[in-house]
C-alpha positions as CSV (number, residue, x, y, z in Angstrom):
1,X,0.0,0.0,0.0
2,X,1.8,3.5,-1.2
3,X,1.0,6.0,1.6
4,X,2.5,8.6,-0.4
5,X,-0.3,8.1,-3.2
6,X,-3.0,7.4,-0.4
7,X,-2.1,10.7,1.5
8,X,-0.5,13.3,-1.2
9,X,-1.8,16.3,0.3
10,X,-0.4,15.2,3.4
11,X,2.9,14.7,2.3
12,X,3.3,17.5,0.3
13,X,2.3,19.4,3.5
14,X,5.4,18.0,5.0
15,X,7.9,18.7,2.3
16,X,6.6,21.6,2.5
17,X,8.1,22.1,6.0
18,X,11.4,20.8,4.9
19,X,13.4,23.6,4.6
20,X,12.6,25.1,7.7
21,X,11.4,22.5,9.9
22,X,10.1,23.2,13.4
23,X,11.5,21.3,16.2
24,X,8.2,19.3,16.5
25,X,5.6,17.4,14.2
26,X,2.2,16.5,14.9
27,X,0.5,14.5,12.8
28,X,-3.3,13.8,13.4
29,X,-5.8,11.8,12.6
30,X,-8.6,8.6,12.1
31,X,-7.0,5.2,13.3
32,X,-5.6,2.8,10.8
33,X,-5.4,5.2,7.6
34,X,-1.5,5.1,7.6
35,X,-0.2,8.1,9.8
36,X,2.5,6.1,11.3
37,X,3.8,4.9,7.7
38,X,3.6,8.5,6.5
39,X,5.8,9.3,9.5
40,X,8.4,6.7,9.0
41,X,8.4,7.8,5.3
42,X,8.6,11.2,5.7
43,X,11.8,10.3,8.5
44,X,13.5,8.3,6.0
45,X,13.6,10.7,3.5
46,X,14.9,13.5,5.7
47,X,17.5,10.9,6.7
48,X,18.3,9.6,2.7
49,X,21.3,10.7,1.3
50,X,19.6,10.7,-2.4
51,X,16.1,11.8,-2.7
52,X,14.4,10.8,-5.7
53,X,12.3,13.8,-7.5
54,X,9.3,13.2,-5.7
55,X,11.1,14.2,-2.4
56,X,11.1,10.5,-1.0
57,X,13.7,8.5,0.1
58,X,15.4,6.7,-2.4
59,X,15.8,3.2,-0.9
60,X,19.5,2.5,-1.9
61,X,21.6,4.6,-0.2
62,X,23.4,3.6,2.6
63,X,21.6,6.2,5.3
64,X,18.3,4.2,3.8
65,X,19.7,0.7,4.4
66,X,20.4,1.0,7.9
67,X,16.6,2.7,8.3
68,X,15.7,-0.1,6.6
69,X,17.0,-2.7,9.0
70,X,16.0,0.0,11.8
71,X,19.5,0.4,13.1
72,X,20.3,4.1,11.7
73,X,22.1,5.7,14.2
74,X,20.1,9.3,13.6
75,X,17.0,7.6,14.2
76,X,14.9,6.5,17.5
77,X,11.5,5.0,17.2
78,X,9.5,4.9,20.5
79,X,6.3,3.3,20.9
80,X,4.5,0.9,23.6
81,X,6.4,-2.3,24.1
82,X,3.5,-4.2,22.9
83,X,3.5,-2.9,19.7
84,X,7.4,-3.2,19.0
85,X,6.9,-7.3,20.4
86,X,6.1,-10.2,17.9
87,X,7.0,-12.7,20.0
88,X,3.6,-14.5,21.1
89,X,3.4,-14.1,25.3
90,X,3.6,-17.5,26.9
91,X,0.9,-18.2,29.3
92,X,2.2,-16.6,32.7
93,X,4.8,-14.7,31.8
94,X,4.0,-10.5,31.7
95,X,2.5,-9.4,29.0
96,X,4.1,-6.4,27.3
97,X,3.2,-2.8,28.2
98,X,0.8,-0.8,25.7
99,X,2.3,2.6,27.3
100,X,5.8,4.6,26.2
101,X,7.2,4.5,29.8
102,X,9.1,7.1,31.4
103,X,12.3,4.4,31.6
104,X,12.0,4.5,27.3
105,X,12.4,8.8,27.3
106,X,15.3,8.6,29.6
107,X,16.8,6.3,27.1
108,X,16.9,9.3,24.8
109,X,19.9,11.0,26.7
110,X,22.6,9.7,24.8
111,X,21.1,9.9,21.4
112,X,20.1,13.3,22.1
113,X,23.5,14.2,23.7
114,X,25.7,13.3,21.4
115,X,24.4,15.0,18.5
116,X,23.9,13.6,14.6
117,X,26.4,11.1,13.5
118,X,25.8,11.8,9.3
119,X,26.0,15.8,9.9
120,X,22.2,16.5,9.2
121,X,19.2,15.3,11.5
122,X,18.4,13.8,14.8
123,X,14.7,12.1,14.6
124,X,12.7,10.8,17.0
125,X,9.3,8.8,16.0
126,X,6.5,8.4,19.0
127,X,3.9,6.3,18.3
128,X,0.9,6.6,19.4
129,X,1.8,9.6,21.2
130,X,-1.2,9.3,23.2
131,X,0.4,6.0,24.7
132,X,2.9,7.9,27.0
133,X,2.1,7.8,30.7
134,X,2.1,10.7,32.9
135,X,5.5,10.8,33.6
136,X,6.6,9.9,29.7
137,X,4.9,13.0,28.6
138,X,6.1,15.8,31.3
139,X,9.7,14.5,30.2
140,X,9.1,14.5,26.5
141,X,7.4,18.1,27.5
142,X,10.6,19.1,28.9
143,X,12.3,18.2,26.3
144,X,10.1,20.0,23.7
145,X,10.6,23.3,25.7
146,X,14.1,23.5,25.2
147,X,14.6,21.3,22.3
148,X,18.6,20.0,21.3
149,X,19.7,21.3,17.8
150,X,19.3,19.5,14.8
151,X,17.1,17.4,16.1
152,X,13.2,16.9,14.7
153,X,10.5,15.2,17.1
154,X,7.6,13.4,15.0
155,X,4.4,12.5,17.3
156,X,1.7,10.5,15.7
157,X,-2.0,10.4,17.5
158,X,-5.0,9.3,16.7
159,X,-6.7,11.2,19.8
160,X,-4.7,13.8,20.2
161,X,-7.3,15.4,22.7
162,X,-5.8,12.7,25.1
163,X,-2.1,14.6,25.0
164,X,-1.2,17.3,26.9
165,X,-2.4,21.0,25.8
166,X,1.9,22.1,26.6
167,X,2.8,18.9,24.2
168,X,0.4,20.3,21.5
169,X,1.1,23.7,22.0
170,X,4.9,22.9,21.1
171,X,4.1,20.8,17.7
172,X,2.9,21.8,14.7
173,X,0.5,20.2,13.5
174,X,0.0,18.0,10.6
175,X,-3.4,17.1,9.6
176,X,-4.2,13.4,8.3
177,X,-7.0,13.4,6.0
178,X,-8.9,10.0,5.9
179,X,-8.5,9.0,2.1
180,X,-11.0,8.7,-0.9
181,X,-12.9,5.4,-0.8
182,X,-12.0,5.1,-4.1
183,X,-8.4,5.2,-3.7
184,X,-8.6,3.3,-0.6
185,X,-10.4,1.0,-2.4
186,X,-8.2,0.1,-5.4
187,X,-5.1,0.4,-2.6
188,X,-6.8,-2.8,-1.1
189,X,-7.7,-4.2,-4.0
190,X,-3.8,-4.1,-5.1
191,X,-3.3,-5.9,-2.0
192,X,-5.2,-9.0,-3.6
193,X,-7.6,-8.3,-0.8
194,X,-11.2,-10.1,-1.5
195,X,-14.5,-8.2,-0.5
196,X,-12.5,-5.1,0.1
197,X,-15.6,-3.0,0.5
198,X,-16.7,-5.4,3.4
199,X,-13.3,-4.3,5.1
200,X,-13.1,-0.7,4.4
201,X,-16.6,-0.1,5.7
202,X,-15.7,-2.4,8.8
203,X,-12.5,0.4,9.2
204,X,-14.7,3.4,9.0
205,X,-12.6,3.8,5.8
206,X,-9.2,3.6,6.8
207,X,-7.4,1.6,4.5
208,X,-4.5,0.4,6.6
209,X,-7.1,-1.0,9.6
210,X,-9.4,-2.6,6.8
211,X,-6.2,-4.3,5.6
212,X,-5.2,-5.5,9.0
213,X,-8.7,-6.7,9.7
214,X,-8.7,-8.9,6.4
215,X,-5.3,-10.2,6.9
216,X,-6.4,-11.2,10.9
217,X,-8.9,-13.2,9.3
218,X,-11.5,-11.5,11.6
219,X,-14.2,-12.9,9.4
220,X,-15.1,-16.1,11.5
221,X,-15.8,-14.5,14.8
222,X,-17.6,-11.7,13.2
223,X,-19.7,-13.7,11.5
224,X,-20.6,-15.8,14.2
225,X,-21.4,-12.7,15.8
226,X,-24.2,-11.1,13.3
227,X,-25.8,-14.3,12.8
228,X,-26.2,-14.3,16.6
229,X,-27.1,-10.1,16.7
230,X,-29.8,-10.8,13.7
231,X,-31.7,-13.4,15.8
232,X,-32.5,-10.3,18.1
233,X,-34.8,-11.2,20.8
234,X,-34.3,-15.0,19.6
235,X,-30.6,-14.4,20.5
236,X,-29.2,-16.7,23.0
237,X,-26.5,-14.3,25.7
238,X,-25.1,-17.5,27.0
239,X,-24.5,-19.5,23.8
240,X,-23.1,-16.4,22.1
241,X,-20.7,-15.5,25.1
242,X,-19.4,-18.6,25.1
243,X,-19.1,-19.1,22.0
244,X,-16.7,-15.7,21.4
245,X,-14.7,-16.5,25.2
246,X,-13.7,-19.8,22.9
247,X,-12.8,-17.7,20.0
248,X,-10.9,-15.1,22.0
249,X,-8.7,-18.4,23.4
250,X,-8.0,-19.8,20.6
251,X,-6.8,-16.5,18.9
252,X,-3.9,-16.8,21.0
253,X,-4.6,-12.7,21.6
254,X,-5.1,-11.8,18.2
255,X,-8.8,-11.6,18.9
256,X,-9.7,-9.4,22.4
257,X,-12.7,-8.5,24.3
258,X,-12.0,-4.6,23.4
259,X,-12.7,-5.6,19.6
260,X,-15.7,-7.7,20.4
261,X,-17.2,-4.0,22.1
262,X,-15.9,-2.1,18.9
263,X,-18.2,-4.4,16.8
264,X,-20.7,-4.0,19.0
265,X,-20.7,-0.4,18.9
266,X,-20.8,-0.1,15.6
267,X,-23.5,-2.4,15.0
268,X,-25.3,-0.7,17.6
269,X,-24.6,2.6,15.5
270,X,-25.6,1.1,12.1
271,X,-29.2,0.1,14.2
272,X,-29.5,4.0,15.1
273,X,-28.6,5.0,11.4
274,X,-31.1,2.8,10.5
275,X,-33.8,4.0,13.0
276,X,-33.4,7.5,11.4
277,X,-33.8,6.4,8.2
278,X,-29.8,6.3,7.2
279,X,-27.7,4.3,5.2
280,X,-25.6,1.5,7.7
281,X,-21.9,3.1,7.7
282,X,-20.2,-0.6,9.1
283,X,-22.1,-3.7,8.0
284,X,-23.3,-3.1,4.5
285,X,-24.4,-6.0,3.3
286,X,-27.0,-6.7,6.7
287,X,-28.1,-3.2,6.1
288,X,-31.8,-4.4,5.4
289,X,-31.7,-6.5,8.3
290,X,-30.6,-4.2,10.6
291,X,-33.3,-1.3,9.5
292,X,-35.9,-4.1,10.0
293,X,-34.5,-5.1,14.0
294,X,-34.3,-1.5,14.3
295,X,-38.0,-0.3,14.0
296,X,-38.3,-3.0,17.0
297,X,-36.3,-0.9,19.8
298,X,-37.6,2.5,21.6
299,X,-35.2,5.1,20.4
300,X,-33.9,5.7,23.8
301,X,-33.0,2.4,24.3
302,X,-30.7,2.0,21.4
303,X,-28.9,5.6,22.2
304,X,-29.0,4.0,26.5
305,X,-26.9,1.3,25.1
306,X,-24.4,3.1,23.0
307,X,-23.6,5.0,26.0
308,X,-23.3,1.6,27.9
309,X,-21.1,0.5,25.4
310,X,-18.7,3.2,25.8
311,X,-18.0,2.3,29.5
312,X,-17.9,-1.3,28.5
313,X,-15.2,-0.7,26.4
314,X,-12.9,0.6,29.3
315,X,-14.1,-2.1,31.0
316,X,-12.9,-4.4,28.6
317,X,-9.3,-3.6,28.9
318,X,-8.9,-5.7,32.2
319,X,-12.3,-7.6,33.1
320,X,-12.7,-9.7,36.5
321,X,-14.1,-12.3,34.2
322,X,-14.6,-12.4,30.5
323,X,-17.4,-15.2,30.3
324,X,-19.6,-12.7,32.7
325,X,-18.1,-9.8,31.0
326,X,-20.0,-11.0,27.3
327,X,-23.2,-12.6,28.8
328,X,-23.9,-9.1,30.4
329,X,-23.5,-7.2,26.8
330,X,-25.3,-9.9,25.1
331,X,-28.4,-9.7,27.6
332,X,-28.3,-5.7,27.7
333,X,-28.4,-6.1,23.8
334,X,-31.7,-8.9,24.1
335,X,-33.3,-7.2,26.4
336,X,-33.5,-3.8,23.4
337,X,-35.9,-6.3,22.3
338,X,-38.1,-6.7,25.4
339,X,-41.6,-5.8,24.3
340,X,-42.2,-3.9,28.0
341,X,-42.4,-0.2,27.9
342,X,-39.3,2.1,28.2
């Protein structure tokens, strides 16, 4: 997927900037539409020693080998342990942190001591700047208020409401526009990605999200899922919990109870859309179906469980116990059904 071609306004914004960069880059937006690549890209070409026309790094230089095999020694990449580790967790052992820690900024000395080793830039890449604790961000803040020379801080966030006002206040920022569904579209479909529609509604329309949810094979559970959701008051809570706490085990962590609340949010969304008359935005193809459970729910009800859903989704990060955790979603959603008043 060419992020260049998916976000050209973007990145023309940033070479933009080149000749007189600030000491500080925010860019900013959706999840999963490719900020993070546009980063890393727009890092490597400030790093290549031989541009090619279009301003990007050329790929064959030696300053673009070692960012290649991440070991360029102007270059620091920090982001949450969890997202740097491939190595499946074995049952017992801690599972990696999703925060930048304050241990991971004081790490930064050195590099930011000793100045560029090529004679041009120093870069340092957090991602998701949002995942830096408390302490991470007051010393990135200090930092940022007397900034080294020759030295470029990129910060990627996709809820940049969550950083500090001082943090934002010290970046410029980079807007992230989520691409055309048409060129999202063909981007995925380049990728030899079947039913790339299904996916790239499913992302909200980001195309790098839609991509990682077709390679995850998220299909199964989510299937499983709607055909459960359609039964509406038919549904059976129990059956259905248990059936996704085997799903979630099995999936070894690449399925979670967080996601499970995401779907459920947004096919709780596509039922208000359809109450008002709307087109679904998330599940397409059961957009009849979904109009026709709608027009069974009070109003209030359906916007009563969205809200629930938002806390749920919190919740989800560390439940007491997963198994109660679903039944209780799954019997809030059955009960939208309940023909009493309210």
């Amino acid at each position: 997927m060419n992020v260049l071609d998916l976000h050209k306004d973007s990145w023309d914004s940033l070479l933009a900037r080149r000749e007189r960069l600030p000491h500080a880059l925010l860019l900013v937006g959706q999840k999963g539409i490719g900020k993070f690549a546009l980063a890393r890209e727009f890092a490597a070409s400030l790093l290549c020693e031989s541009r090619t026309e279009k301003g990007a790094a050329c790929g064959q230089c030696l300053a673009c080998n070692w960012f290649a095999q991440s070991n360029h020694p102007d270059f620091r990449l920090l982001q949450p342990e969890a997202l740097a580790s491939e190595v499946e967790q074995e049952e017992g052992k801690k599972k990696p942190s999703q925060q930048i820690t304050i241990d991971q900024i004081r790490n930064l000395d050195e590099f930011l001591g000793v100045g560029s080793h090529r004679g041009g830039l120093s870069i340092v890449l957090i991602n998701p700047a949002e995942a830096m604790n408390r302490n991470a961000a007051n010393s990135i803040l200090k930092i940022l208020e007397e900034p080294p020379s020759n030295t470029l801080f990129l910060l990627v966030s996709g809820e940049p409401s969550s950083l500090l006002p001082t943090i934002r206040s010290r970046c410029q920022a980079v807007p992230v526009a989520l691409p055309a569904r048409a060129r999202s579209l063909a981007a995925l479909e380049a990728q030899g990605i079947n039913d790339a529609e299904r996916w790239l509604a499913l992302s909200g329309g980001a195309p790098r999200f839609a991509a990682e949810l077709a390679a995850a094979a998220q299909g199964s559970w989510l299937d499983q899922l709607l055909a459960r959701l359609l039964e509406g008051r038919g549904s059976n809570p129990i059956a259905l919990a248990g059936e996704l706490e085997k799903q979630i085990k099995d999936s070894k962590g690449s399925l979670s109870l967080k996601q499970v609340v995401e779907a459920m949010q947004k096919w709780v969304l596509d039922l208000n859309l359809g109450k008002s008359g709307l087109p679904a935005r998330y599940f397409l193809n059961q957009q009849t179906q979904s109009r026709a459970l709608a027009d069974m729910i009070p109003g209030v009800r359906l916007i009563n469980f969205y809200r629930s859903l938002n806390l749920r989704r919190q919740e989800a990060e560390q439940p007491l116990n997963a198994r109660l955790f679903l039944e209780g979603i799954f019997l809030d959603y059955r009960t939208l059904f309940s023909t009493d008043r309210g």
